[in-house]
C-alpha positions in Angstrom: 40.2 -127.8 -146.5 39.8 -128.1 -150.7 37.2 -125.8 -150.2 39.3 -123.0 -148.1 41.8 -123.9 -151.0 39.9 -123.1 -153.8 38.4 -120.1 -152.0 41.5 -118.4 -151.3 42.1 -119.2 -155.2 38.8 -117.4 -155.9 39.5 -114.7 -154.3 42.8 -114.4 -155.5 41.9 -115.2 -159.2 38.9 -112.4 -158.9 41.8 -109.7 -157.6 43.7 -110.5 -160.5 41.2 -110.3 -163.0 39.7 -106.8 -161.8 43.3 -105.4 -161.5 43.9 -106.9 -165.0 40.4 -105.3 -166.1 41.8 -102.1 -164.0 45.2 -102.1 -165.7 43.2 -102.3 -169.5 41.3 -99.6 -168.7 43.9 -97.2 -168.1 45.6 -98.1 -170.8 43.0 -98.0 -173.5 42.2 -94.3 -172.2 45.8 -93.4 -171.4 46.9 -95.6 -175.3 44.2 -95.7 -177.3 43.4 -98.5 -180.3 43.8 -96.5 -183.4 40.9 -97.8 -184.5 38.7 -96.4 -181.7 40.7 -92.7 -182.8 39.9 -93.1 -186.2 36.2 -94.1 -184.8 36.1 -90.9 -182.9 37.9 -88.5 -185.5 35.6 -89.9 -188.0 32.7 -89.0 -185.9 34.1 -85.4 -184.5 34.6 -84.7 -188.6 30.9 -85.5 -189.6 29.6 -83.5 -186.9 31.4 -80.5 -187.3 31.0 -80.3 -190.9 27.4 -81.0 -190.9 26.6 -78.6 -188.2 29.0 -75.7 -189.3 27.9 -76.3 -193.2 24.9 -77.4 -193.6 23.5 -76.1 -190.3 22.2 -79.2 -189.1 21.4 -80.7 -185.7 24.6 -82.0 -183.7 22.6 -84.6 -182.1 21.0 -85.9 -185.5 23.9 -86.7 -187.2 25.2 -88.2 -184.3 22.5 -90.6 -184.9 21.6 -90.9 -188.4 24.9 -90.1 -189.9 27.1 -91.8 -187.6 25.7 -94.2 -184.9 22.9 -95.8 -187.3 25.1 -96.9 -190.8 28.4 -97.4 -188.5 29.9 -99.8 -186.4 28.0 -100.5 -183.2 31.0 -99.5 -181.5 30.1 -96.1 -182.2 27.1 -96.1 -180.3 30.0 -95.3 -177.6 30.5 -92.2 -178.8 29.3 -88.8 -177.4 29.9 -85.1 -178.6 30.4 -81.8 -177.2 30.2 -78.8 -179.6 31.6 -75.5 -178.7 29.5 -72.9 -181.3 31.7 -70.0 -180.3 34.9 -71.7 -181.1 33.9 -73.7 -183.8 35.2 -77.1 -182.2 33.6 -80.5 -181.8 34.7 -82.8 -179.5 34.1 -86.3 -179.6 35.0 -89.6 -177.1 33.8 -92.9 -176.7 32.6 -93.2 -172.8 33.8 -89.9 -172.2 37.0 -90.3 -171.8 38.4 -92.7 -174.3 39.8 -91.5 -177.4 39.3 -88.3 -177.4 39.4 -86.3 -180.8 38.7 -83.3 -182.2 37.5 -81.1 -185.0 38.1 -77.2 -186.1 35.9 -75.5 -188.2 37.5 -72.1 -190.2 36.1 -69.8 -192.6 36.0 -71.2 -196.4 37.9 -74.5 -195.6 35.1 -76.3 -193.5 35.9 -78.5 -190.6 39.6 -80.8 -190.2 40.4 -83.2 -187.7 43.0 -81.9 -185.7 44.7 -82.6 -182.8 44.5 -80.1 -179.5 47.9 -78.5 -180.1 47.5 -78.4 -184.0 44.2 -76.0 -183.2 45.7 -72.5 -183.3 47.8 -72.9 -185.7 45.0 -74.7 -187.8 42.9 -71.7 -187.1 44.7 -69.1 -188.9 44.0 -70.5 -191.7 41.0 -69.6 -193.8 39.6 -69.1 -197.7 36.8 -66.7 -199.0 33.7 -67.2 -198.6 30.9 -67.2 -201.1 29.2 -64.1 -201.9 27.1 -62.7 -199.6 24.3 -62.0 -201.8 21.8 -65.0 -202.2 21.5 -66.0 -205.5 19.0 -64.7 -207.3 14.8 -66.0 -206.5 13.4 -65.1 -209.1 16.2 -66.5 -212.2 15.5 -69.9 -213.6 18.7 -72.2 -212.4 21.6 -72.4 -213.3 21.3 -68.4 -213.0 19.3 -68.3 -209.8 17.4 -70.4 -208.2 14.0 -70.1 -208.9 11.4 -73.2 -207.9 10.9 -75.8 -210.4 7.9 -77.8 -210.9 8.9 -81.3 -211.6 8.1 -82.6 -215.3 5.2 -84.9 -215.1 7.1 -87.1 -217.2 9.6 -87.8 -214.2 7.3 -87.2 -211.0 6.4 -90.4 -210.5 9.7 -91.6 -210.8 11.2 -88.7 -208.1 8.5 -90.4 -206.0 9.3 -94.1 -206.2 11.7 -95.3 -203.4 13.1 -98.1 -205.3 14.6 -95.8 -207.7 15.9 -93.0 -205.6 16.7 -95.7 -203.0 16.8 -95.7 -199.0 17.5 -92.4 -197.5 18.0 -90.5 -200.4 18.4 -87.0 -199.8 18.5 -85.0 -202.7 17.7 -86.0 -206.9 18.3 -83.9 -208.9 17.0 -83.9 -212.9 19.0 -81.7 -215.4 18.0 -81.7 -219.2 18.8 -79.4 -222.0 20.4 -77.2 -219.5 17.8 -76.9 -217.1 16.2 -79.1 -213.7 13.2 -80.6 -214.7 12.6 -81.9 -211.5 14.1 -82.6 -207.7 12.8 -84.5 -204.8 14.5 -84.2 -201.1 14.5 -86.1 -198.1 13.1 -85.6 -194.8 14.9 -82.9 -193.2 16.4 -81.5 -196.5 15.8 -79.2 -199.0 17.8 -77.3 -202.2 19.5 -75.3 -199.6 21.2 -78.1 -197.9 25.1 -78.8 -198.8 25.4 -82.1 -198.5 29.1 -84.0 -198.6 30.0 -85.8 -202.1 32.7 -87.7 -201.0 34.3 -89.4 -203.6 32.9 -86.9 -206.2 34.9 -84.3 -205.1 37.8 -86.3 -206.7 36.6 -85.3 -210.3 36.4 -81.6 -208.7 39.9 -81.7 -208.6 40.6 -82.8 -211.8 38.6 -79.8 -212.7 40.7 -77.8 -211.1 43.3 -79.0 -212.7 42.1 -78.6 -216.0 41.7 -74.6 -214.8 45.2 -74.6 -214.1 45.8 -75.9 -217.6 44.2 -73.6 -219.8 45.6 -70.9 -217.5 49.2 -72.0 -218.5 50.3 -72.8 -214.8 50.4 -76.6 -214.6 52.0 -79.5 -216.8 50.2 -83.0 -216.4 53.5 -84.6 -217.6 55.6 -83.2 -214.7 57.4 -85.4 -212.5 59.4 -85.0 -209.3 56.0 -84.1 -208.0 57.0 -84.4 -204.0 60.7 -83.3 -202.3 60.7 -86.9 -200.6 60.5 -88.4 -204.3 64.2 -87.9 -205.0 67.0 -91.6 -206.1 64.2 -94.0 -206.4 61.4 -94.0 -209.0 58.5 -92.7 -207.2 61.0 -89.5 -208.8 59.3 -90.7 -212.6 55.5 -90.3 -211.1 53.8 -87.8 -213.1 50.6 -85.8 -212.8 48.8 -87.6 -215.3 49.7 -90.8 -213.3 47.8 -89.8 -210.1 45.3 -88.3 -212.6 44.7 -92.1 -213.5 45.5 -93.6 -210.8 48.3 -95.5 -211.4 51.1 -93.9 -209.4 52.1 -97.2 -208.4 52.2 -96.4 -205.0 51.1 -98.2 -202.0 47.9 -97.4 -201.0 44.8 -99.3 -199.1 41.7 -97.8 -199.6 39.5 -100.2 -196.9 37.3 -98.2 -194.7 36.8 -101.5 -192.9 40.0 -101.0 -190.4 43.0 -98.7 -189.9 44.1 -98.8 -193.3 46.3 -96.0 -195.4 42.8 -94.3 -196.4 41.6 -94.2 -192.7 45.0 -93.2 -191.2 45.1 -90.6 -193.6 41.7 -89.1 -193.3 41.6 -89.2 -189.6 44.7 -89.6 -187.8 47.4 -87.7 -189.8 47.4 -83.7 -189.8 49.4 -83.9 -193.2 47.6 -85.8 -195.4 49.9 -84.6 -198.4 53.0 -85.9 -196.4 51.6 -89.2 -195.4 50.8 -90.5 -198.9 54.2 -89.0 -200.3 55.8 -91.3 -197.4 54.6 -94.0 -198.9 56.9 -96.7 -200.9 56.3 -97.6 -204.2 54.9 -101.1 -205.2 54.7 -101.0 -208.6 55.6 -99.5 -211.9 53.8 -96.6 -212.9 51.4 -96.6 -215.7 51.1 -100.6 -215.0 48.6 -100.7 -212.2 44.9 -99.0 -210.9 44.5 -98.9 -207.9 41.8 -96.7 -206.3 43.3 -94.4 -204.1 42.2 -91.1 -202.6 45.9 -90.2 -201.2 46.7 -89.4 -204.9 44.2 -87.5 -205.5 45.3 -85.4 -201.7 48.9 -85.4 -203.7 47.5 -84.0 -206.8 45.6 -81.4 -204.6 49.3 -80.6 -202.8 51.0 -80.5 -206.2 48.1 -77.9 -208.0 48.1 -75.9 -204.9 52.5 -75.5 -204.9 52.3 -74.3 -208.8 50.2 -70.5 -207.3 52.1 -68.1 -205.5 51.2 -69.0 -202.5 49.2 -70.9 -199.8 46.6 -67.1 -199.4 45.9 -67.6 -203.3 45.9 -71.1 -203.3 43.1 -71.5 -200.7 41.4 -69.1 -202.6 41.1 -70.9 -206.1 38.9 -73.2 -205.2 36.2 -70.1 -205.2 37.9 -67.6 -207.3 38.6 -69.9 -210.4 35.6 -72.9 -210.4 32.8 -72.1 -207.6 32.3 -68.4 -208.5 32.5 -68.8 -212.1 29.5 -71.3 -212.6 27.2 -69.8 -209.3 28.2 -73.0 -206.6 27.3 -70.5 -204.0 27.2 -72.9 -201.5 30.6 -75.1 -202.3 32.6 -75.3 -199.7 36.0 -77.3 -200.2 37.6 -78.5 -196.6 41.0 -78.5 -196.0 43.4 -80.7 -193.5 45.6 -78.8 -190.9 48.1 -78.0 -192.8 45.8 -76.2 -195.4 45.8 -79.0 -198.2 42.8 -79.4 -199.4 41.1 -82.8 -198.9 40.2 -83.2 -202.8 39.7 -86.8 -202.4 36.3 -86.5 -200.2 34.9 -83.4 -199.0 33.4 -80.9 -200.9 30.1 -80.0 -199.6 27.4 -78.6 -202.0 23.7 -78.0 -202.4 22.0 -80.4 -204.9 21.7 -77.9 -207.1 25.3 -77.0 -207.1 26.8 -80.5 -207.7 23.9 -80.3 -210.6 25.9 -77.4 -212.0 29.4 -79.0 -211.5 27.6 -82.0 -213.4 26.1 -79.7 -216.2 29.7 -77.8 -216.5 31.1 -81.6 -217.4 28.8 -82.4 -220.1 29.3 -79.0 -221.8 32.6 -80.0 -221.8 33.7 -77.4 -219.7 32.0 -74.4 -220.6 29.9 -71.8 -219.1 27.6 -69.1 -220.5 30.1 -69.4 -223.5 33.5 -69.2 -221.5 35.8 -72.3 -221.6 36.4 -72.8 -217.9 38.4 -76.4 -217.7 40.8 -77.1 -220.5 39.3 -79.0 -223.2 42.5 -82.2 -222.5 41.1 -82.1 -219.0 37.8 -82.6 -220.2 38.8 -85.5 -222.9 40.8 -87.4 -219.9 37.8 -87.1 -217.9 35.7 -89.2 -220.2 38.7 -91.4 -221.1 39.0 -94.7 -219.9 42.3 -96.3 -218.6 43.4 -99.2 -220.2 44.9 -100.3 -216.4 41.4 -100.0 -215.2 40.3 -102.4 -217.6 38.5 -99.4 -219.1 36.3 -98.7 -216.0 37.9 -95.8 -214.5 39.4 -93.0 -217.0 42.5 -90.8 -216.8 40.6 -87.5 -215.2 38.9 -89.5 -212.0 35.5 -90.5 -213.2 33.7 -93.6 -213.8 32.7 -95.2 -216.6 30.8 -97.6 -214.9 27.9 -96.7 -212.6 28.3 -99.3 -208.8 27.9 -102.6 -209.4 28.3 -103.4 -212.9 28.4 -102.7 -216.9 25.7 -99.9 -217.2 24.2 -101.8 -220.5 23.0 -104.7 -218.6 20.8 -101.7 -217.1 20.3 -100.4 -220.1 22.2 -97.1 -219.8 24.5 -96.2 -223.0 28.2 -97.1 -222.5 28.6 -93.2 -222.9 27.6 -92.3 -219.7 29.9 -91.0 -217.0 30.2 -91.2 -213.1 31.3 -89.5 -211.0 30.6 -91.8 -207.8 31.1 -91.4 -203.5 30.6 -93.1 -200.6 27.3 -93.8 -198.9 25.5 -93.8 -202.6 26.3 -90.6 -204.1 26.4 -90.3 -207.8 26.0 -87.6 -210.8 25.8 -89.4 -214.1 26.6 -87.1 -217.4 24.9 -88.5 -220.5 26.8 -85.8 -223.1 24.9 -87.0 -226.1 21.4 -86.6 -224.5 22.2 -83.5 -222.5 21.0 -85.0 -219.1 22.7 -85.1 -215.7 21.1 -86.6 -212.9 22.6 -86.1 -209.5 21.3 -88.5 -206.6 23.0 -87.9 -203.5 22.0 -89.6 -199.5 23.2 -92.1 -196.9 22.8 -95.6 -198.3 25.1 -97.8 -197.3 27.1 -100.8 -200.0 25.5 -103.3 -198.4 22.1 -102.3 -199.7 23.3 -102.7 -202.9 21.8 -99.9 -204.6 22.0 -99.1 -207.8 21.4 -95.9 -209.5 21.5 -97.1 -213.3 17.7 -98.0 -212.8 16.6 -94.6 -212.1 18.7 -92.9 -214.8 17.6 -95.4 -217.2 13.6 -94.7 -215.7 14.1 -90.6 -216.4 15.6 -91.8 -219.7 13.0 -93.9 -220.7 10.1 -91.3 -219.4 11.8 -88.4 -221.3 11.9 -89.9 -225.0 
């Protein structure tokens, strides 16, 4: 009789659990964890940029850009990419959390939802020229090959100092790249995604604005939703330096502002400007790439509208010092994500790096306003003095750059995944180092900028 008993309740108890294992399922596709949508909208971004920009394999950066570093979670993932239309799909299992990404014309790929794609897709910028740059011009005018110094091809060659999967170093001295190495699979015509970099991009752009007499870094009342509390008193320069006072959480680790934003909000402009304040400004750094989105929002109201303001980007920076391959993506609603993705050839984040430590100038023509310039290489006293008031870094990861023995001069500009371009003004030498290395490897690049300075004295 116990037996029968404790049957029946076996049975029972194994009915319940599969229609309680039934019920989840439906629910996680029908109500899907944010965090498996920002899993999937991260991976459906990747893809579609990589394969639209940079004309690489769907399937390969599935796996090496976002299975291998990422969550094992997003081994779950598959992708469906639709060439014609310019759309990547992405799911985990197939059917849970489903997302999506649109690529258009000049403005790269954005995450969008399915009914946000037509209107998404009439938006575009101009493209680069379509004339290659020149073969047979030494860079930065063309882009002739270069034979690496012999001073510095060891160094190019020595995995410790490039560091695991490094994609793309880049030398510059005097002016001119005296040597590159690439990864696997890459070469000097590959635009590869800066992330954070792109931050000091947009400072740039700023600073064009500037010497063009269209912007004010001391305005306020930057947002219509800033109006009766003091958000109202945020200014320019503020976001500039980071220290909006705003809440922000830039942990990639969950759903957190910075993920919410970059993956699950079509207005990435309105999001941050939502958010309350949390401290005085001017009293606080706190890392944030939703001010920087705001700062791209607030430089792109100050043009005549959104057709000239898409086209800036080309017309005013990527044009004027050859960044041929640039491409500066936009979210839905056309703001330009200037927090985290520009895409550029090694070469070209070279010149963007050689354009800093000429202190804005080009073949004799101030492009960025020389206060742009000085706030770039000016540190924040909120900071502590490691980041400055024109997003850069003082600091290279990890640490004061003199324990490495790289002058306290030198200035990063510094993005997820191990990206880096250091500017060393009094030496004239940039060094761009760019790939898919991970924090927890630890790398650092101060050794192999202070190994090319070293070999070049």
């Amino acid at each position: 009789m116990l037996m029968r008993r404790l049957g029946k309740w076996g049975l029972r108890s194994a009915i319940a659990l599969v229609l309680i294992l039934g019920f989840a399922a439906v629910w996680i596709v029908a109500v899907p964890p944010e965090l498996l949508r920002v899993g999937t909208g991260y991976a459906a971004k990747i893809i579609c940029s990589n394969v639209f920009i940079a004309g690489r394999d769907a399937d390969e950066v599935l796996r090496d850009d976002v299975q291998a570093p990422g969550h094992p979670l997003l081994k779950l993932i598959n992708a469906e990419v639709d060439l014609e239309q310019g759309i990547v799909r992405t799911s985990m299992l197939g059917v849970v959390a489903p997302s999506a990404a649109l690529h258009r014309t000049g403005l790269g790929c954005a995450t969008v939802r399915e009914t946000e794609i037509e209107a998404a897709r009439a938006l575009s910028a101009p493209p680069a020229e379509a004339s290659p740059a020149d073969q047979d011009l030494p860079w930065p005018e063309g882009e002739a090959d270069v034979a690496n110094d012999p001073r510095i091809a060891g160094i190019l060659a020595d995995p410790d100092l490039i560091g695991q999967s490094a994609r793309a170093v880049v030398v510059v001295k005097d002016g001119k790249i005296i040597g590159e190495t690439y990864g696997a699979g890459f070469n000097a015509q590959t635009p590869l995604l800066g992330w954070s970099m792109t931050k000091t991009v947009t400072a740039a752009l700023v600073g064009i604005l500037q010497r063009q007499g269209r912007i004010d870094e001391n305005a306020a009342r930057l947002s219509p939703r800033w109006s009766g509390d003091r958000r109202a008193d945020i200014t320019l320069s503020n976001l500039l330096a980071m220290e909006s006072g705003l809440r922000f959480n830039e942990n990639y680790g969950d759903v957190t502002d910075v993920t919410r934003m970059l993956y699950l909000e079509g207005d990435m402009a309105g999001y941050v400007a939502s958010l309350p304040s949390a401290a005085e400004r001017g009293t606080r750094f706190n890392y944030s790439s939703g001010e920087t989105v705001l700062i791209s929002r607030y430089w792109m109201s100050r043009l005549a509208d959104l057709n000239e303001a898409l086209a800036f980007p080309r017309r005013s920076l990527f044009d004027a010092i050859g960044m041929r391959s640039a491409v500066l993506e936009a979210d839905p609603t056309g703001t330009f994500v200037g927090s985290s993705y520009l895409y550029a050839t090694a070469r070209d984040w070279a010149r963007f790096g050689l354009l800093i430590a000429e202190n804005g100038r080009w073949d004799g023509q101030q492009i960025v306003d020389p206060s742009m310039i000085g706030k770039i290489y000016l540190p924040t006293s909120a900071s502590g003095g490691s980041y400055t008031e024109g997003h850069a870094w003082q600091n290279g990861p990890g640490g004061k750059d003199t324990s490495f023995g790289v002058p306290e001069e030198a200035l990063w500009m510094l993005g997820h995944d191990g990206q880096s371009i250091t500017v060393i003004r009094s030496e004239r030498l940039v060094v761009v180092r760019l790939g898919l290395t991970p924090r927890r490897l630890d790398y650092r690049p101060q050794k192999l900028v202070q190994a090319i300075r070293e070999a070049l004295r």
